[in-house]
C-alpha distance (Angstrom), angle and dihedral (degrees) to the residues before:
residue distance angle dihedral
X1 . . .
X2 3.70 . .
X3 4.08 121.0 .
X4 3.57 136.2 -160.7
X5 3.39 112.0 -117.8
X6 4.44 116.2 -134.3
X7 4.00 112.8 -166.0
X8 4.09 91.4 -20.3
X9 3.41 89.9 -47.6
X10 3.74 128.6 124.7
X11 4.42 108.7 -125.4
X12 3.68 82.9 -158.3
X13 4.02 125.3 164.2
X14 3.39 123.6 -115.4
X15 3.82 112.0 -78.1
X16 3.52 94.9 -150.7
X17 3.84 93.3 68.8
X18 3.59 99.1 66.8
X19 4.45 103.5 51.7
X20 3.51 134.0 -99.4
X21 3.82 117.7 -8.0
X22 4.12 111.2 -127.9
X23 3.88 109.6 166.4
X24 4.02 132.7 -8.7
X25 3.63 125.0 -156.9
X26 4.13 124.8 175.2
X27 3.40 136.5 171.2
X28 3.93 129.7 167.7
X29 3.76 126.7 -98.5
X30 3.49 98.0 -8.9
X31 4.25 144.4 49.9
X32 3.38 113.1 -72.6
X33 3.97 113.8 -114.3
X34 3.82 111.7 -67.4
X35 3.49 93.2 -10.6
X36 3.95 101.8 126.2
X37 3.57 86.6 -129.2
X38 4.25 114.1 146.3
X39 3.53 113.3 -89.7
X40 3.62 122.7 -150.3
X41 3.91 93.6 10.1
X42 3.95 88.0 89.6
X43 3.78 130.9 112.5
X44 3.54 119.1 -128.5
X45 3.87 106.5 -96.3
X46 3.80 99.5 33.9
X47 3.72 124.6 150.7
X48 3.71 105.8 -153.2
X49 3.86 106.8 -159.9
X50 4.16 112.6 -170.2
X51 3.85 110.8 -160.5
X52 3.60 118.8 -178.1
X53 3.83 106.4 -160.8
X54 3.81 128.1 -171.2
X55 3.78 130.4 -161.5
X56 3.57 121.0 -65.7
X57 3.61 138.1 170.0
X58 3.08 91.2 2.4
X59 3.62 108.0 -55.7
X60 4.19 131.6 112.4
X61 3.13 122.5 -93.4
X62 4.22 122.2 -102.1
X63 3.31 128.0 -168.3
X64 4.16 137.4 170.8
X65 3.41 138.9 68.6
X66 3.88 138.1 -52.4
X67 3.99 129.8 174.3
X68 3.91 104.2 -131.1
X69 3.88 88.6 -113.8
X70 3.41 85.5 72.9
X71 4.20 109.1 41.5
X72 3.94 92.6 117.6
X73 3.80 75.8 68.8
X74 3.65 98.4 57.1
X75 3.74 86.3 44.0
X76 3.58 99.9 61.0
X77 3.75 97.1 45.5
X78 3.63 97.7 50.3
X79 4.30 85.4 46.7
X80 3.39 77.0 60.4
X81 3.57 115.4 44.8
X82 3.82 76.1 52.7
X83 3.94 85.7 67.3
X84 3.55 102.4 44.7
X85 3.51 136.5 50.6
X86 3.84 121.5 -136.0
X87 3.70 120.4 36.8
X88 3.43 159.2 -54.9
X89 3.71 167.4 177.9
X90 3.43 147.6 -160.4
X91 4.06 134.8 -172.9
X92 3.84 128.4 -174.8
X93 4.23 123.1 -172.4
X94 3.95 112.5 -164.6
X95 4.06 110.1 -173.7
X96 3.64 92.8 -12.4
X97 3.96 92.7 -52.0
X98 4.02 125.9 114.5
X99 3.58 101.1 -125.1
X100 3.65 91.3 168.0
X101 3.71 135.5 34.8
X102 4.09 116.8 161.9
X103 3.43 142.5 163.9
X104 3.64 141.1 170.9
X105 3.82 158.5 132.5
X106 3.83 123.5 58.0
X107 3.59 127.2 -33.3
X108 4.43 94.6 -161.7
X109 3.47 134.9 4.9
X110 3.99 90.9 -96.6
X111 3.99 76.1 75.9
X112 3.70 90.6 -118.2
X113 3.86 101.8 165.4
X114 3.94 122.3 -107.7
X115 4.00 94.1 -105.6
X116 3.89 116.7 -154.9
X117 4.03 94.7 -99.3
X118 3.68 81.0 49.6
X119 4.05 99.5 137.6
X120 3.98 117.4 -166.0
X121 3.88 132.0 -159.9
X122 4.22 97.2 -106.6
X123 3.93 96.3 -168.3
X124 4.09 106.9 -156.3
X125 3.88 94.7 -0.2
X126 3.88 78.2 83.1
X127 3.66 91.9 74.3
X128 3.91 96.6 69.3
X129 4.29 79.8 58.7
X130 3.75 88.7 51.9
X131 4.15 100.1 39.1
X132 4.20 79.6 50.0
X133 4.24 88.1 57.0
X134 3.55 86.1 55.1
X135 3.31 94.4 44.7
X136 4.04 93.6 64.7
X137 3.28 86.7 49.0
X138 3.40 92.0 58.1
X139 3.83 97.2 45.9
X140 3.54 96.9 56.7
X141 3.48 94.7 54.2
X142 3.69 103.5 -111.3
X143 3.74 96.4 109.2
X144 4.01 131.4 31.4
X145 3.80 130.8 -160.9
X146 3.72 97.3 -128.5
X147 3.94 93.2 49.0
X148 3.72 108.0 117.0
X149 4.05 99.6 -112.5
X150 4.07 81.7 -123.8
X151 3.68 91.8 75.0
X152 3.90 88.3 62.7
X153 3.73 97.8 30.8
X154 3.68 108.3 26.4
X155 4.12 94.4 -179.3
X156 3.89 81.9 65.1
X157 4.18 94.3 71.2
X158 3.94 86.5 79.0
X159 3.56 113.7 119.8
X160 3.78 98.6 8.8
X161 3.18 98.5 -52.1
X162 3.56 90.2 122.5
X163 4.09 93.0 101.6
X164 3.77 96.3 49.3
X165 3.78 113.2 116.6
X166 3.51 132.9 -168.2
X167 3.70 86.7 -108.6
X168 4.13 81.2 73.3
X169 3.52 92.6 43.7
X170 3.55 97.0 60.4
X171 3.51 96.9 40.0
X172 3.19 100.2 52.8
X173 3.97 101.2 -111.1
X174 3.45 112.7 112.1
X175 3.80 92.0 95.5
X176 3.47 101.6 -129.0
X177 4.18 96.1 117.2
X178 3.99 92.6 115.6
X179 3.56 96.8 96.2
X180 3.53 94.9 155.7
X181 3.61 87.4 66.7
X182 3.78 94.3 41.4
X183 4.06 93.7 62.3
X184 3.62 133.3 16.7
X185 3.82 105.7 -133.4
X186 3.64 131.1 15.1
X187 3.72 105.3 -109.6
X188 3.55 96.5 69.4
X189 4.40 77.0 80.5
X190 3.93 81.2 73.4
X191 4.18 85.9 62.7
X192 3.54 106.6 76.8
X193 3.98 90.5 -174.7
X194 3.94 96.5 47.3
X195 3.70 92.5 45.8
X196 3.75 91.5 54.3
X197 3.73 90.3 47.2
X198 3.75 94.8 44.3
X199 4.15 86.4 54.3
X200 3.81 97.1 46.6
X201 3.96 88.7 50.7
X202 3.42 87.1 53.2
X203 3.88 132.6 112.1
X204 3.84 120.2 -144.5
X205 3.55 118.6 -121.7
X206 3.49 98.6 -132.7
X207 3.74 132.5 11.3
X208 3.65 108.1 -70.1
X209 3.72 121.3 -103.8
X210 3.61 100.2 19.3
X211 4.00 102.4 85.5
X212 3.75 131.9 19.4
X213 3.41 127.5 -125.8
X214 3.72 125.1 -178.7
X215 3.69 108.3 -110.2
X216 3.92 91.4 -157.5
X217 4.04 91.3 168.2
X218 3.60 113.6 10.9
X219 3.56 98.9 50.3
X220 4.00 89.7 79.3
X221 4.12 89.2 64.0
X222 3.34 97.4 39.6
X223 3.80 98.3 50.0
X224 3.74 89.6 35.9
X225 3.69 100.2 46.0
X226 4.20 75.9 59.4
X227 4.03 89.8 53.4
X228 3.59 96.4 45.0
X229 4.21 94.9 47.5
X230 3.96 90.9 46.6
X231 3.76 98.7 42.7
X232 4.11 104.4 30.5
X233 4.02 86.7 -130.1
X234 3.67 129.8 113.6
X235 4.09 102.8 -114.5
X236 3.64 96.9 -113.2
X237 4.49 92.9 57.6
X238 3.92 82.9 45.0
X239 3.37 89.2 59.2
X240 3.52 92.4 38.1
X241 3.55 100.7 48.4
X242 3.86 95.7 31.6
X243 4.00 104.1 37.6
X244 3.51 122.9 21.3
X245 4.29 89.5 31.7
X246 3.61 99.4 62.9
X247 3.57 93.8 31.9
X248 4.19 94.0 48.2
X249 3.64 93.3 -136.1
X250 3.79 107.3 156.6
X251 3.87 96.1 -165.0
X252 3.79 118.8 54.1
X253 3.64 114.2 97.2
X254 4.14 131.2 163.3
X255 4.15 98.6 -139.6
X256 4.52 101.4 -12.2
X257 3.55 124.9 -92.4
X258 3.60 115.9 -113.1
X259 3.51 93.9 -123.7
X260 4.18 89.2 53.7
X261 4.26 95.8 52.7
X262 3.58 99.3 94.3
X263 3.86 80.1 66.1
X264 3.89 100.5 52.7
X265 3.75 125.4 102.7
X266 3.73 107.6 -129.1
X267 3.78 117.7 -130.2
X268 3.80 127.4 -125.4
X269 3.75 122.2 -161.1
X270 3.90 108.9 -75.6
X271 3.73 119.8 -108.7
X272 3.69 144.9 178.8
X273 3.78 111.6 -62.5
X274 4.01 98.7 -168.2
X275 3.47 105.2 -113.3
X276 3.72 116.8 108.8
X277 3.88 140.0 54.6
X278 3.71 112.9 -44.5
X279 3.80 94.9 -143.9
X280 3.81 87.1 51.5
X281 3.66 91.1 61.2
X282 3.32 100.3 44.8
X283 4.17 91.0 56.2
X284 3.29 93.1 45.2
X285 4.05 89.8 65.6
X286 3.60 91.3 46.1
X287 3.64 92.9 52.4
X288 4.09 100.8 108.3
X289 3.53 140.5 168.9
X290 3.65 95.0 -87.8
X291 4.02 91.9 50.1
X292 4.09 95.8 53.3
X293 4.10 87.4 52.3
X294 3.39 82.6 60.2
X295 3.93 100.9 50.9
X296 3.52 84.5 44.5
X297 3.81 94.0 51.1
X298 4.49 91.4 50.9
X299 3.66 85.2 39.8
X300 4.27 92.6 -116.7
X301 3.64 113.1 -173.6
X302 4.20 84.6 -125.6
X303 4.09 102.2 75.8
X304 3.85 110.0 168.6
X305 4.06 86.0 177.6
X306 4.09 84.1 63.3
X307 3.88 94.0 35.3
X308 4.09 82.1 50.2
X309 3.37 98.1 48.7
X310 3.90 96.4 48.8
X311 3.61 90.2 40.7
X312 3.59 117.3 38.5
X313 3.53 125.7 42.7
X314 3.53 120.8 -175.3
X315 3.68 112.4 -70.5
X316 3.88 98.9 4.1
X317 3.61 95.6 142.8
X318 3.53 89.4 56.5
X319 4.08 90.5 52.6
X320 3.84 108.0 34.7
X321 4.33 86.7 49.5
X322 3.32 98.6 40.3
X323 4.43 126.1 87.9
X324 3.93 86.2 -115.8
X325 3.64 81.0 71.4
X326 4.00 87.3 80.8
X327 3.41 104.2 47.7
X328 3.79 101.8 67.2
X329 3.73 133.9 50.8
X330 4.36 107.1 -112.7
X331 3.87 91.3 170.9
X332 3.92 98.4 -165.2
X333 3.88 88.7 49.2
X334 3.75 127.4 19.9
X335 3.91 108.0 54.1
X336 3.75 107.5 141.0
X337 3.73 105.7 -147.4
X338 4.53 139.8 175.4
X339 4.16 99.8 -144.9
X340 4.03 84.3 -121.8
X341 4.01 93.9 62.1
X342 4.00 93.7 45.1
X343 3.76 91.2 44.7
X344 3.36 86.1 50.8
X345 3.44 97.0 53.4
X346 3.98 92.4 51.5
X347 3.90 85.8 47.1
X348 3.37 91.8 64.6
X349 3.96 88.3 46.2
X350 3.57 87.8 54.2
X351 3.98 95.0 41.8
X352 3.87 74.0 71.1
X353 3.96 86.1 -110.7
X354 3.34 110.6 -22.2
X355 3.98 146.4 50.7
X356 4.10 127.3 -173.6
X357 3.57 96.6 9.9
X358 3.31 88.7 -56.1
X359 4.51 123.7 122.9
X360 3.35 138.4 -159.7
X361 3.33 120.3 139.0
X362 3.57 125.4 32.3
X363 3.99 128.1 -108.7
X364 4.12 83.2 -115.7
X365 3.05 97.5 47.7
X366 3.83 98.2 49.5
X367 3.54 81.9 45.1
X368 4.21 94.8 66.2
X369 3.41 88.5 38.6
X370 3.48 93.5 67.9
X371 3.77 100.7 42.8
X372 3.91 115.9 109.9
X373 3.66 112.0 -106.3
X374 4.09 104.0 -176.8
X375 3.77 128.6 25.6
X376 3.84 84.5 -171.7
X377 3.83 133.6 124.5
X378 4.22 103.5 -102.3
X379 3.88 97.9 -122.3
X380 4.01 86.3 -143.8
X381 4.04 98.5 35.5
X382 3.69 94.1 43.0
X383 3.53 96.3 -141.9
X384 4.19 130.4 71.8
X385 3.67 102.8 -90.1
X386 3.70 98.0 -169.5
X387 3.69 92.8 -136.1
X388 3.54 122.4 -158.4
X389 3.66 134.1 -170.6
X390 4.11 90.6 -46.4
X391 3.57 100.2 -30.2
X392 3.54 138.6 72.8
X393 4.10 142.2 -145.5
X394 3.63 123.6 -51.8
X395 4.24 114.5 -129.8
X396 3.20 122.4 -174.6
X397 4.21 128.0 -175.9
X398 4.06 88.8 -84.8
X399 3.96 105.8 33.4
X400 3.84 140.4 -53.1
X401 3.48 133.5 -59.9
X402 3.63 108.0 -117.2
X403 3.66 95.5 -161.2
X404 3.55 98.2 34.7
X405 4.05 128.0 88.3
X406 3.92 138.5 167.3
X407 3.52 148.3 119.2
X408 4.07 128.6 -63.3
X409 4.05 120.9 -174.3
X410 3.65 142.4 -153.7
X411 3.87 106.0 -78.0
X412 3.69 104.3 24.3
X413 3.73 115.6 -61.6
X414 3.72 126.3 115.6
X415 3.83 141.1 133.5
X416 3.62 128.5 -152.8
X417 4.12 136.0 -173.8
X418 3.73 125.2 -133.5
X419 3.91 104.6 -165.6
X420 4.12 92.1 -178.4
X421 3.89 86.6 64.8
X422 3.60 100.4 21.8
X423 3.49 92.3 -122.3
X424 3.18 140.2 149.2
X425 4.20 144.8 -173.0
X426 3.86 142.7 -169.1
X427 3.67 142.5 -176.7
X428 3.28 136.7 170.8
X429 4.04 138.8 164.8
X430 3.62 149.5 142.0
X431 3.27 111.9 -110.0
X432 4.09 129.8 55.7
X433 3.30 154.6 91.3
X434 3.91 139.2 -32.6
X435 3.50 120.8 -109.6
X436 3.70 130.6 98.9
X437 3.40 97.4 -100.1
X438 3.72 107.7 30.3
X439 3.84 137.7 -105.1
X440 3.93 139.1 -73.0
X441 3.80 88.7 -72.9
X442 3.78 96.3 96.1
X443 3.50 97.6 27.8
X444 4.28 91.3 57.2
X445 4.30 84.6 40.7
X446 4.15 83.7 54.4
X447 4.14 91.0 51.5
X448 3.44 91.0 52.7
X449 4.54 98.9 38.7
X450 4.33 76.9 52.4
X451 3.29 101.5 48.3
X452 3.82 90.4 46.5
X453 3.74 86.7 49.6
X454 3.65 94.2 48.0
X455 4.00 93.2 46.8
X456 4.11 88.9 50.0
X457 2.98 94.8 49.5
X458 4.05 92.3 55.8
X459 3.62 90.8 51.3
X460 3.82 97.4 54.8
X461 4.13 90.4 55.2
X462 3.77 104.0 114.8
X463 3.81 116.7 -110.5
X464 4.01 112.4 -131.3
């Protein structure tokens, strides 16, 4: 934990609040010695307090760092992790600084604990890392939104396709979400070449650019097929040379090195965490097969038949939970990520391009990709999504975040960008819930980061 310091004195939380106190270290104005702790991200003055904690009474274990403007934060996750089992972490930047860095639980069922280079599997919340690859593409001119995605992949004009921009692509309304349809068993994801030659075979199911429909697994290939033609590199070097290089972020991987596994958080199959409407629950198992023909056949706005077919290939459980999983880039599903690297990713986002000195995007291009591109009901998600340029809205558990926008995933991780407060916050676990885009876990973390925001920001007015 790190604390401001007011007239010499430490404004420090209360220790009790976070478990059982093992070991305290502090220095001033900078990390303490092999503590992890962010270096040159400090302001001057800074007590930096590291606490490791273990379980106690009961409760998981959290360790890290938090800046006392932000201890409702730290509250909330470890309420949490108390909740849950497995792991997991979450990491905030406000005006380029990390204010909050915290992880905790179990990383396996040997009860190993979730360390803090602890990197999970983050299912669709690997998207946002994709849609940002394109998005340097885009700002150096190589690549441009309206382009028909034929003039970068010419195989891709088959079965008029040959009007699809990336504008649809990353908006999710080229109509190619039915990947169930597309291939007939889920491993062919592990085939980079076949899925990219299954997709530009493909018909869409409706005429491009006038609906939306979530491409929850096929929007990796399709934006990434774009990535690879424009730059000459496989996605997952771009990203490596072009992202998490620059930026120094030692956890943000497309599919995980062999040489970084002893680090990653295996997943268990998701369950209920109980939050949520007890009736809801309930329907939801006894929607069948038989019930979504009949949404589909009184044209409902739920469809499980089209949340199927964009969802679930054939076989995915047997892909997505399986080793395999690592070997091969699936760029709308298997980035392996620490909640410090993909918040600092989005904090550069919301540094309108650039964070420590360092620039990548530029502040007009992080300004388009923020812009709302639909105000239309997602014919997969069910609800309006208010997609941008790759990403979509921001909710937290009272309201959206107008300027906000990022990238949630199946089971509970997610990170999002606010560029109006350069901010900027991450989570990521493995253990949760099942819908497409996560549970009440990052949506009750953003209450809290906004609130903190809100209450820092009072504090800073000048007093006449």
């Amino acid at each position: 934990m790190w604390c401001r310091l007011t007239n010499g004195c430490c404004s420090g939380v209360q220790l009790g609040r976070f478990g059982a106190v093992a070991a305290l270290d502090h220095q001033w104005g900078r990390s303490p010695a092999g503590s992890g702790a962010p270096t040159g991200l400090l302001e001057p003055g800074t007590l930096i307090i590291r606490r490791k904690l273990r379980p106690g009474g009961g409760q998981r274990a959290m360790d890290g760092y938090v800046h006392p403007d932000f201890s409702g934060v730290a509250a909330v996750f470890r309420h949490q992790l108390r909740r849950t089992s497995g792991g997991a972490a979450v990491a905030v930047y406000h005006r380029g600084e990390l204010v909050v860095d915290l992880w905790g639980g179990y990383r396996n069922d040997e009860g190993d604990p979730w360390e803090r280079d602890t990197v999970a599997m983050c299912f669709s919340t690997t998207k946002g890392l994709t849609s940002t690859a394109l998005h340097l593409l885009a700002d150096r001119g190589l690549v441009g939104y309206d382009d028909p995605v034929a003039n970068h992949w010419p195989e891709f004009a088959a079965n008029g396709k040959d009007q699809v921009t990336v504008r649809h692509l990353l908006t999710h309304s080229a109509g190619l979400h039915r990947i169930r349809s597309i291939i007939d068993r889920a491993d062919r994801m592990l085939d980079w070449e076949y899925m990219v030659d299954a997709l530009a075979r493909a018909a869409p199911a409706y005429r491009p650019g006038t609906a939306n429909g979530y491409h929850a697994l096929t929007y990796g290939w399709l934006v990434g097929e774009v990535v690879r033609r424009v730059s000459g590199l496989p996605l997952d070097e771009f990203l490596r040379r072009e992202i998490a290089a620059p930026l120094e972020l030692d956890g943000l991987y497309l599919g995980c090195p062999p040489e970084q596994r002893h680090r990653v958080a295996p997943l268990a199959p998701f369950g209920h965490v109980m939050i949520g409407p007890r009736p809801l629950r309930a329907l939801q198992r006894r929607m069948g097969a038989e019930f979504g023909k009949f949404l589909s056949f009184v044209h409902a706005p739920v469809n499980t038949r089209r949340m199927v077919n964009a969802l679930a290939p054939r076989g995915i459980e047997d892909v997505l939970w399986a080793s395999e999983v690592m070997d091969a880039p699936i760029p709308a599903a298997n980035g392996f990520f620490t909640a410090r690297s993909l918040a600092g990713m989005y904090a550069m986002i919301a540094g309108q391009g650039q964070i420590g000195g360092v620039r990548l995007l530029s502040p007009e291009t992080t300004e388009r990709m923020g812009r709302v591109q639909t105000w239309r009901r997602d014919l997969v998600l069910v609800v309006p999504m208010r997609w941008r340029l790759g990403y979509h809205m921001v909710m937290t558990t009272r309201g959206v975040i107008d300027s906000a926008f990022g990238h949630f995933g199946f089971g509970g991780s997610g990170g999002w960008a606010d560029p109006a407060r350069d901010l900027a916050v991450a989570m990521v676990c493995n253990r949760g819930t099942g819908t497409p885009i996560g549970d009440l876990r990052l949506l009750q973390l953003g209450t809290a980061v906004m609130e903190a925001v809100r209450a820092r920001k009072r504090t800073m007015v000048a007093v006449p």
